[in-house]
C-alpha positions as CSV (number, residue, x, y, z in Angstrom):
1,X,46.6,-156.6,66.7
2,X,45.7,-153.4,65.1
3,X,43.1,-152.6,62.6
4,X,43.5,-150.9,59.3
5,X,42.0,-147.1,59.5
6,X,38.4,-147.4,58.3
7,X,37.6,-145.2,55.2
8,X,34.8,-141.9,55.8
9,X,31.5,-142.6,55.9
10,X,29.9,-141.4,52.8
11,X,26.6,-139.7,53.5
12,X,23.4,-142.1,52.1
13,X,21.6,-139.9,49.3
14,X,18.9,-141.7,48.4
15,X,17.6,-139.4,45.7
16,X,19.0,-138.5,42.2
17,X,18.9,-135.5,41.1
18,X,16.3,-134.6,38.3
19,X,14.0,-138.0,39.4
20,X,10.5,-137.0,40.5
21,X,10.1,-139.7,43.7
22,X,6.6,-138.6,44.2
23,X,4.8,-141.1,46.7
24,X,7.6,-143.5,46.8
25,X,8.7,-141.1,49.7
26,X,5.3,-141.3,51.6
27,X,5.7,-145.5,50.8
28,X,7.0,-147.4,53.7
29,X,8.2,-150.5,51.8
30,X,10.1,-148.1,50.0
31,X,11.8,-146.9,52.8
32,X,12.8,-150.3,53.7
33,X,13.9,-151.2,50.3
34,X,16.4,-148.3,51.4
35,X,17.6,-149.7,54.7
36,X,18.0,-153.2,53.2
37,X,19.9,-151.8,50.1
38,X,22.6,-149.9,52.6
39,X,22.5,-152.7,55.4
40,X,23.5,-154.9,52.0
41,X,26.1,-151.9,50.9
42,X,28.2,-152.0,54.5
43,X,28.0,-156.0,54.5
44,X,30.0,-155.9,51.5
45,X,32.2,-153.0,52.6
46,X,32.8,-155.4,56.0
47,X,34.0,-158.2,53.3
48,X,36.7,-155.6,51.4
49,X,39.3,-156.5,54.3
50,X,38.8,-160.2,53.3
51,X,38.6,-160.1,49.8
């Protein structure tokens, strides 16, 4: 059984331009709001075979 080619990995950028972040960056619970959003973000890539 072989497996389809996986697409690149895009690069996480979890800034927009022109926002100021200020302490948000310095906020731990922000930086795990991060890792839970892209944990969620490659779950749901995972599913795009299925779907």
């Amino acid at each position: 059984m072989s497996r389809a080619p996986r697409p690149p990995r895009r690069s996480f950028q979890p800034h927009r331009p022109g926002v100021d972040y200020g302490v948000l960056d310095e906020l731990l619970g922000y930086e795990v709001r991060r890792a839970q959003i892209r944990v969620t973000e490659a779950f749901d890539a995972g599913w795009g075979r299925w779907a």
